[in-house]
LUMKOLVEX-138781 format. One record per residue (C-alpha): residue number from 1; residue in one letter; x negated, y, z negated. Coordinates in nm, 4 decimals. Layout:
<recs>
REC num residuo       px       py       pz
REC NUM       A        X        Y        Z
...
</recs>
This chain:
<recs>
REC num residuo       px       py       pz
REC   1       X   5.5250  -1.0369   3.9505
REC   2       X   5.5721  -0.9986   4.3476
REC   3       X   5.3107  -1.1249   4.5359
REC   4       X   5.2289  -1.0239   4.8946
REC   5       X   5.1246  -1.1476   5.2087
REC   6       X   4.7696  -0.9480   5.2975
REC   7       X   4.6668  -1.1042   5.6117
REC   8       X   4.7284  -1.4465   5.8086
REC   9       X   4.5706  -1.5938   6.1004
REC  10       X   4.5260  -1.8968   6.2958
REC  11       X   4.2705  -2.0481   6.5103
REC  12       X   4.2348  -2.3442   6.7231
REC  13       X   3.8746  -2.5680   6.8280
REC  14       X   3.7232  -2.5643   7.1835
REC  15       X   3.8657  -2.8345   7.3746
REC  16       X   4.1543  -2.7871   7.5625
REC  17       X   4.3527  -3.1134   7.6204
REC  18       X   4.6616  -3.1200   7.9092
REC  19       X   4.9559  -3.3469   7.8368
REC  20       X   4.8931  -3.5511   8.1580
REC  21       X   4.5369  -3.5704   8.1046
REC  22       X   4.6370  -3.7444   7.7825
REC  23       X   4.8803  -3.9757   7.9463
REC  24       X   4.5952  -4.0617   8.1844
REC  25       X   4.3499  -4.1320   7.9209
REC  26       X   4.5894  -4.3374   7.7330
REC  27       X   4.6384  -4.4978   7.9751
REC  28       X   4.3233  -4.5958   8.0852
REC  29       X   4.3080  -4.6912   7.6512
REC  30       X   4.6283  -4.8928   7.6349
REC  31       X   4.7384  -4.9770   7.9098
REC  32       X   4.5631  -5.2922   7.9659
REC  33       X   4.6327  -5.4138   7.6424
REC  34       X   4.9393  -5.2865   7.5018
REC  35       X   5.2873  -5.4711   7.6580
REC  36       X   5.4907  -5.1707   7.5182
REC  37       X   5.2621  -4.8744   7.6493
REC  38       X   5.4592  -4.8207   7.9771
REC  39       X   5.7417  -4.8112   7.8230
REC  40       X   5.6105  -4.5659   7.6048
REC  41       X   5.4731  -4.3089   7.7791
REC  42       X   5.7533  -4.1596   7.9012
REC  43       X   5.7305  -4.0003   7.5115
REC  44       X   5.4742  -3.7713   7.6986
REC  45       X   5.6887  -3.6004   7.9368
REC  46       X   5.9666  -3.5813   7.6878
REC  47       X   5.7478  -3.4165   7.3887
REC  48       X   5.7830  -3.0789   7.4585
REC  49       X   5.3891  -3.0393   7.4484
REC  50       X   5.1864  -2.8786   7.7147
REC  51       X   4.8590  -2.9227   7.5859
REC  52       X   4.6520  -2.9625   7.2444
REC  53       X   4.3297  -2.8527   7.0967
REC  54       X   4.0651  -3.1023   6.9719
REC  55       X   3.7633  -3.0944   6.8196
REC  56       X   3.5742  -3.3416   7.0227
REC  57       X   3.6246  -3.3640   7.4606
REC  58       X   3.8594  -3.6008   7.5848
REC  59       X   3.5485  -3.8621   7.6581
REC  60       X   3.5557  -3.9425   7.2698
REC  61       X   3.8366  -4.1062   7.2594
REC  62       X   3.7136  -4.3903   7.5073
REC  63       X   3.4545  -4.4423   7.2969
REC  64       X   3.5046  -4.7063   6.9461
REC  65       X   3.4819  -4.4917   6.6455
REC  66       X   3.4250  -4.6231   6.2910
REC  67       X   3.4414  -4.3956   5.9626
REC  68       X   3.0574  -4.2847   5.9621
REC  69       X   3.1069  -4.0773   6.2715
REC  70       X   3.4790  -4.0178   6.2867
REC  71       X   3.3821  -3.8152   5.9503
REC  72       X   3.0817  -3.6641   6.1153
REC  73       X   3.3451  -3.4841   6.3749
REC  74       X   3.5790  -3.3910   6.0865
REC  75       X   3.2980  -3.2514   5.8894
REC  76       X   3.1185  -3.0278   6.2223
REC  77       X   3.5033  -2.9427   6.3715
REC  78       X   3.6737  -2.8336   6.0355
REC  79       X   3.3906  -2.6533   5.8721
REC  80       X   3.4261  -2.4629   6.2403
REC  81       X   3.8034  -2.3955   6.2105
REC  82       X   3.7273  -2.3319   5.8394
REC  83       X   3.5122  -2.0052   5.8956
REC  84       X   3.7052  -1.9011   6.2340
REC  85       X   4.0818  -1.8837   6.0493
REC  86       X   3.9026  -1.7474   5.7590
REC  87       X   3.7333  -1.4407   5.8901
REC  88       X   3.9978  -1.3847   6.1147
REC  89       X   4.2487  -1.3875   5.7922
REC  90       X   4.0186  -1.1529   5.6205
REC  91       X   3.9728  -0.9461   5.8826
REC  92       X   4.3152  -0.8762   5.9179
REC  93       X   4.3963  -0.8003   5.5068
REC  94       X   4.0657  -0.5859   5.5396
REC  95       X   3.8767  -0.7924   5.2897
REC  96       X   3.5525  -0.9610   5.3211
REC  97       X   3.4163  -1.3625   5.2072
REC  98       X   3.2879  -1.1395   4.8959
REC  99       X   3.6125  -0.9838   4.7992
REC 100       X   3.8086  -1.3522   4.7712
REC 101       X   3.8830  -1.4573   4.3868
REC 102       X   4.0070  -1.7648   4.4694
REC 103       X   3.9976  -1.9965   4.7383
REC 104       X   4.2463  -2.3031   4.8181
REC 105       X   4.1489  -2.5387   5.0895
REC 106       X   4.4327  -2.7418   5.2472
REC 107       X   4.2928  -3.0690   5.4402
REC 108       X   4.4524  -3.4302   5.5024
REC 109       X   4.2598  -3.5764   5.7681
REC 110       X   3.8977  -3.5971   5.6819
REC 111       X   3.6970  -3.6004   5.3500
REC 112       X   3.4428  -3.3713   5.2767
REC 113       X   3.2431  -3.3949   4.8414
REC 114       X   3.1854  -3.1175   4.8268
REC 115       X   3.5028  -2.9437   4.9705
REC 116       X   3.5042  -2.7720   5.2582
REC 117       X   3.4945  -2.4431   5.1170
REC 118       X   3.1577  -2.5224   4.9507
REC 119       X   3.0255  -2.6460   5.2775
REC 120       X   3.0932  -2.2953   5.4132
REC 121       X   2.9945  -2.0923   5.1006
REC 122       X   2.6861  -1.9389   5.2604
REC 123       X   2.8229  -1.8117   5.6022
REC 124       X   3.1487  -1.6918   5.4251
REC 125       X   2.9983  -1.5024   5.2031
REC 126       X   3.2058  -1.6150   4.8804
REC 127       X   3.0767  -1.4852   4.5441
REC 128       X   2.9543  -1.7507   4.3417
REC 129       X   3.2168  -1.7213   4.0355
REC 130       X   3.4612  -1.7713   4.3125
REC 131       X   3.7452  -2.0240   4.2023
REC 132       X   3.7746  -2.3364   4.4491
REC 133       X   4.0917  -2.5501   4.4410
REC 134       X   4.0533  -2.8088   4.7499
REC 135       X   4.3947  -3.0089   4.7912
REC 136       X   4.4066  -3.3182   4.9858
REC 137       X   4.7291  -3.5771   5.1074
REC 138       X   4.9979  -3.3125   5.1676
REC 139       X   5.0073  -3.3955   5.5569
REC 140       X   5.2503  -3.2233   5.7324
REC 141       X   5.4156  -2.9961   5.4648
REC 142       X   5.0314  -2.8938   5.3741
REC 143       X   5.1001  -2.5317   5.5196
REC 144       X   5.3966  -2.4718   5.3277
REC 145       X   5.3150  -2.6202   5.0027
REC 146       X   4.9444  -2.4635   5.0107
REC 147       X   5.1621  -2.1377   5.0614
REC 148       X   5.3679  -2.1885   4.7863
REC 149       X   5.0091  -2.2943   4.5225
REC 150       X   4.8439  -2.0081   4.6820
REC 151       X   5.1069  -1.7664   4.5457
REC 152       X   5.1637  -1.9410   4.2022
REC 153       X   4.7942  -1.8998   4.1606
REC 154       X   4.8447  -1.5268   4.2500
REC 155       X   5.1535  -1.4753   4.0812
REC 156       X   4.9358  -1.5989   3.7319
REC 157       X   4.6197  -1.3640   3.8120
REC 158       X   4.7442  -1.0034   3.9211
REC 159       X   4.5335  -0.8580   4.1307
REC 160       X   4.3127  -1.1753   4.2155
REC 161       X   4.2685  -1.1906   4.5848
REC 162       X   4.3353  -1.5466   4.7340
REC 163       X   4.2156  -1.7023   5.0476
REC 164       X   4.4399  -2.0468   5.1331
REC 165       X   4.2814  -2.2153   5.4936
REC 166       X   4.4680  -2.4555   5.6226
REC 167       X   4.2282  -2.7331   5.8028
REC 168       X   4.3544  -2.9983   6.0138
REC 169       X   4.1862  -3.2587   6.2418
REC 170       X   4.4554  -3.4971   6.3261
REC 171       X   4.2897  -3.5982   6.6666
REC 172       X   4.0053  -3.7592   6.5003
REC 173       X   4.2880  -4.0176   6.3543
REC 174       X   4.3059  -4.1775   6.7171
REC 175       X   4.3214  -4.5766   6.6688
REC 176       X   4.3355  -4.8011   7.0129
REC 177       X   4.2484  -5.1126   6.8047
REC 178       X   4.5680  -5.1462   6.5498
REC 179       X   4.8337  -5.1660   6.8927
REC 180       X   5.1482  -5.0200   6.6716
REC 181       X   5.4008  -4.7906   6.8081
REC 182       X   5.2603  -4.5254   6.5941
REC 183       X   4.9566  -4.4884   6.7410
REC 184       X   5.1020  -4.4329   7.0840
REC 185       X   5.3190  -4.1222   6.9352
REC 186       X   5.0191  -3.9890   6.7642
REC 187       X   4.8751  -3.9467   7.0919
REC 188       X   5.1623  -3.8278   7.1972
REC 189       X   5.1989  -3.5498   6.9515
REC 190       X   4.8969  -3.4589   6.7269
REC 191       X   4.6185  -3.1799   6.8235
REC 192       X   4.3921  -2.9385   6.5705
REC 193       X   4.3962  -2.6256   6.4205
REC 194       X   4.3999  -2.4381   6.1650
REC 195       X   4.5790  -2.1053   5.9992
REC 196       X   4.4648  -1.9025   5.6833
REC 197       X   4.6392  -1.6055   5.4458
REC 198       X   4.5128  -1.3858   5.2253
REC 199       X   4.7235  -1.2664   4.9121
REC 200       X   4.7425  -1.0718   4.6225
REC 201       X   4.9791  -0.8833   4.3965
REC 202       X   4.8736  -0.5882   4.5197
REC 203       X   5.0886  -0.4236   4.7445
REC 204       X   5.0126  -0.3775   5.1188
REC 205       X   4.9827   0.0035   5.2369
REC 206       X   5.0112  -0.0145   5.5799
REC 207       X   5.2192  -0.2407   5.7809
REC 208       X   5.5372  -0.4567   5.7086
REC 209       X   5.5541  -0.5774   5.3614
REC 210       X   5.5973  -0.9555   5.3195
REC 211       X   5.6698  -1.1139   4.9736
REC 212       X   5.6322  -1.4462   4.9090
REC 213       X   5.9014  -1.6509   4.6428
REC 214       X   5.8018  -1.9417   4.4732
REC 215       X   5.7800  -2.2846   4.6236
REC 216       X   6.0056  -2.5175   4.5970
REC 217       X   5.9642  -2.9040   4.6704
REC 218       X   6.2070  -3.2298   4.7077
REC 219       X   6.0732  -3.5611   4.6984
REC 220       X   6.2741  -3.9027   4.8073
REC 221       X   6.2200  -4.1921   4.5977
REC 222       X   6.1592  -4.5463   4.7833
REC 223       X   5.9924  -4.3429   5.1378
REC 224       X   5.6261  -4.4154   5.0893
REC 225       X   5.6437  -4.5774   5.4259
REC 226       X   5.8033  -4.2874   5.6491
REC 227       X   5.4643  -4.0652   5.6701
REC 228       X   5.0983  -4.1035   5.5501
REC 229       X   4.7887  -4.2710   5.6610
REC 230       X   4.6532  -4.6730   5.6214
REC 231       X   4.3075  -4.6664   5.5266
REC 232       X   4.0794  -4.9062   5.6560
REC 233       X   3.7239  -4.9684   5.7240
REC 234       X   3.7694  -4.7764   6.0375
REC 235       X   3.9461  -4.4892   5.9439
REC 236       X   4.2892  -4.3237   5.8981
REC 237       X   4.5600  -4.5278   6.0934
REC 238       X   4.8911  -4.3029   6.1468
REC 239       X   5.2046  -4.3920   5.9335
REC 240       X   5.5014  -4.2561   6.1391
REC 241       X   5.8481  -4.3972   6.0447
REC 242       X   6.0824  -4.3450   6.4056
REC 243       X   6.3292  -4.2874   6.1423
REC 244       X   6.2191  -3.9303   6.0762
REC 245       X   6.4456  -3.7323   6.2593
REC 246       X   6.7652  -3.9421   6.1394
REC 247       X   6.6350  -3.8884   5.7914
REC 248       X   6.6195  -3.5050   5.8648
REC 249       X   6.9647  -3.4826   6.0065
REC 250       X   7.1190  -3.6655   5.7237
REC 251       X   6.8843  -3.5265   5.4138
REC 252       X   6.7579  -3.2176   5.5325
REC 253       X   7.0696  -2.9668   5.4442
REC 254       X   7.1073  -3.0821   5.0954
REC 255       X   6.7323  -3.0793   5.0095
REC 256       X   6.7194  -2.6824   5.1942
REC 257       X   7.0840  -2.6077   4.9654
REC 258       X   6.8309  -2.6829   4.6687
REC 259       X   6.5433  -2.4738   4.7394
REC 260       X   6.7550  -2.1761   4.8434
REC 261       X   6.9629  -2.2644   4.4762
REC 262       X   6.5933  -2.2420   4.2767
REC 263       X   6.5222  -1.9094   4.4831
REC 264       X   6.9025  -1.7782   4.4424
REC 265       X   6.9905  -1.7436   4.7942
REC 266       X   7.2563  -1.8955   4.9986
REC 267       X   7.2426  -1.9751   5.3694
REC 268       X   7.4193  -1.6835   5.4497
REC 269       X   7.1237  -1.4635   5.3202
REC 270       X   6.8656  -1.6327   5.5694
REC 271       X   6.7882  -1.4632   5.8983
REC 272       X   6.5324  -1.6865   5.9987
REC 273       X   6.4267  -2.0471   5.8968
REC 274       X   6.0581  -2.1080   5.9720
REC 275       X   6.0074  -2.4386   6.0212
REC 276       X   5.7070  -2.7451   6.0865
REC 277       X   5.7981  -2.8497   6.4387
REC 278       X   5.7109  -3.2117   6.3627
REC 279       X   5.8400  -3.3003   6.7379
REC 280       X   6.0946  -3.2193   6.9861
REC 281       X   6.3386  -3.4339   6.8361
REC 282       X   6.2910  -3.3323   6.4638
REC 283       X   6.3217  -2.9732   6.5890
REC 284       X   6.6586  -3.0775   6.6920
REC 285       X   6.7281  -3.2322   6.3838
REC 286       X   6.6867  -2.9362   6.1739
REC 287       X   6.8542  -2.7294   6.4243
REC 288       X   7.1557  -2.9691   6.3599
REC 289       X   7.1196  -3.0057   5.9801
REC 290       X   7.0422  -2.6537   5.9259
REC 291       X   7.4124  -2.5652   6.1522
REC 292       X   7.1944  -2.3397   6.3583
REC 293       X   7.2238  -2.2799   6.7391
REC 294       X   7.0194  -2.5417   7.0022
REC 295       X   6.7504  -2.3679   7.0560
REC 296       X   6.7470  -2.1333   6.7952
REC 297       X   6.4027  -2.2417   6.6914
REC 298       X   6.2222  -2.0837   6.9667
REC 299       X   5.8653  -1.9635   6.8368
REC 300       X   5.8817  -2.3660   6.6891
REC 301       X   5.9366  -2.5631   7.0491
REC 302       X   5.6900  -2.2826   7.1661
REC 303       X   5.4282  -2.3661   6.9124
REC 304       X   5.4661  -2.7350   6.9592
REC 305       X   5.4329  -2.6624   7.3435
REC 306       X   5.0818  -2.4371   7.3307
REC 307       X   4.9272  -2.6407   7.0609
REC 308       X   5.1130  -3.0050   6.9777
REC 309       X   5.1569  -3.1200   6.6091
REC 310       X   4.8517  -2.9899   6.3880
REC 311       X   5.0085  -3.1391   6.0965
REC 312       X   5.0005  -2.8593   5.8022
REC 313       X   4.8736  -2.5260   5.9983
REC 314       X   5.1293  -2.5519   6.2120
REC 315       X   5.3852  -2.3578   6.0391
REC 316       X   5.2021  -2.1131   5.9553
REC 317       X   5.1105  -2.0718   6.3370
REC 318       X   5.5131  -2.0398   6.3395
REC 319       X   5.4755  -1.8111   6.0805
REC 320       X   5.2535  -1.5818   6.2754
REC 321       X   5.4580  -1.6301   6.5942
REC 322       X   5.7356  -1.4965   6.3757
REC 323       X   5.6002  -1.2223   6.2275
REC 324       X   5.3951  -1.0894   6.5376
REC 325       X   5.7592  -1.0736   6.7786
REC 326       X   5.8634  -0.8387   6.4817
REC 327       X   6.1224  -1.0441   6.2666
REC 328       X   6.2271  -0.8613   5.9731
REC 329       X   6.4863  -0.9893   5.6735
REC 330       X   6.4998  -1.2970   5.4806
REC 331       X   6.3098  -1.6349   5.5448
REC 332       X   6.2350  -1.9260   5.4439
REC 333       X   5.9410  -2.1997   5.5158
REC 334       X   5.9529  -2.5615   5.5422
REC 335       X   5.8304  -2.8740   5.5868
REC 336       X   5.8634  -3.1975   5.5876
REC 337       X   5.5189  -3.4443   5.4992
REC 338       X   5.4195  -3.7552   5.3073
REC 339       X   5.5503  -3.8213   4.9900
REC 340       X   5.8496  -3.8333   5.1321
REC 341       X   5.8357  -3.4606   5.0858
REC 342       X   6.0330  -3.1363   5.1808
REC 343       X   5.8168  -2.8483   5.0880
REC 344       X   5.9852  -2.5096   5.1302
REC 345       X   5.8837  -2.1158   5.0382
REC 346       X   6.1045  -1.8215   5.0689
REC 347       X   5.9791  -1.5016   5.1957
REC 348       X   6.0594  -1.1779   5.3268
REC 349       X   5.9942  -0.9132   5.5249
REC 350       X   6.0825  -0.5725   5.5296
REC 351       X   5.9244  -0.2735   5.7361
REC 352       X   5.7426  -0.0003   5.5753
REC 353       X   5.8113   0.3382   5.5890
REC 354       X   5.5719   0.5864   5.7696
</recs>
């Protein structure tokens, strides 16, 4: 049963946050108190970011945060980024909140009982038979793997219409109080967005035609500690192994030779890898893993530049960066996010005649 891309979008919260501007702050944060910061925050210039969105103003993160209001951000900024990826999504496909069968909400950094998708029920117009399937603790391979359950879920109810958003809030995971290395490249790296598709089994009639394979995951035993979050009583505190681009340049080509084996492909068939820009140098990594030319990954570096690490929508703002220069042929998604997980999803595109 091929299953079809319908719409996708992406969307990103108010406040705009400049690179040096977030040196500055953290400074003003760390420096004081942390022997390593200066050291450090040469990360900054050397990111490949720009600037990052956030759903709170730069002030907040002066300010000592505990889980009560860190939660109360999460649940005011996603359910925000919720409806505006959404309707833009739906807008593009040509459905409405009514017409979605099924909705799949993709979140890792806040917690919302009920799901966000219930929180938005009224102004999204949902039908109230509609399916809900919230997922929580992908991280970064969130976009891809929500992807990939979004079109299983199709692929087993032809003609259902499904709505995956993509929420994340990373910025709310800020921590000055721990003093670890990872906090200081969290800083460095992480903003907010969010991205949503619509799909079906129905075929597009206008416009390119994008299929979507099925998903296709790796997991590494023994690498609970590369990626993830510490919970505490004050919040989510960053897990962020340093070792993440060596692990990508020495287990990243045999994990993609499996996924393109499940989807029967070779790399020879791929015109474009779409890829989570986890950070300059894991960009780099792929590039190398992958054999493919420095700099090869340009809407990636790109997206990482406008709009930092968003942890799971960001691919899918790749995606869209993708698709909207015009790339036709053979692709495939990935990932890499707690677990220690590759998540990857082929897909292609092909244009349609007049």
């Amino acid at each position: 049963m091929s299953v079809y891309l319908h719409g996708l979008s992406t969307a990103l919260p108010p406040y705009c946050l400049a690179q040096p501007d977030v040196l500055e702050r953290a400074k003003i944060i760390f420096g004081g108190k942390y022997p390593q910061f200066e050291r450090l925050s040469a990360t900054f210039a050397t990111a490949g970011i720009d600037q990052r969105h956030s759903v709170v103003p730069i002030d907040w993160f002066s300010q000592d945060h505990g889980w009560a209001d860190r939660n109360a951000a999460f649940m005011t900024g996603a359910k925000a980024l919720f409806i505006d990826a959404s309707r833009r999504a739906l807008a593009d496909a040509g459905w409405s909140g009514s017409d979605v069968d099924c909705v799949v909400t993709v979140c890792s950094t806040g917690l919302a009982t009920p799901s966000l998708e219930a929180q938005v029920f009224g102004e999204m117009g949902f039908r109230d038979d509609i399916m809900r399937i919230p997922v929580f603790g992908l991280g970064c391979a969130g976009g891809v793997s929500g992807l990939a359950v979004a079109q299983s879920i199709a692929a087993g109810r032809p003609g259902a219409k499904v709505l995956l958003v993509v929420v994340e809030t990373c910025s709310l995971s800020f921590r000055a109080d721990r003093l670890q290395k990872a906090d200081i490249i969290a800083a460095v790296l992480f903003g907010d967005g969010s991205a949503a598709a619509c799909i079906s089994t129905a075929a597009p009639s206008a416009g390119n035609v994008i299929s979507l394979g099925r998903g296709h995951q790796k997991i590494w035993p023994d690498t609970l500690d590369i990626m993830g979050w510490d919970i505490d009583e004050t919040g989510f505190g960053v897990v962020f192994d340093r070792s993440i681009p060596a692990f990508v340049s020495k287990e990243f080509a045999a994990a993609t030779s499996g996924a393109l084996t499940a989807a029967t492909l070779d790399h020879a068939q791929i015109d474009r890898y779409v890829c989570h820009p986890g950070g300059a140098k894991v960009v780099e990594a792929i590039e190398g893993a992958l054999h493919l030319n420095q700099g090869s990954l340009d809407a990636e570096r790109e997206t990482l530049r406008a709009a930092g690490n968003m942890s799971a929508p960001t691919v899918m703002f790749v995606m869209k960066s993708v698709l909207d220069a015009g790339k036709t042929g053979q692709m495939m998604a990935c990932a890499l996010g707690p677990g220690f997980t590759a998540s990857f999803l082929p897909f292609h595109v092909s244009a349609q005649a007049a």
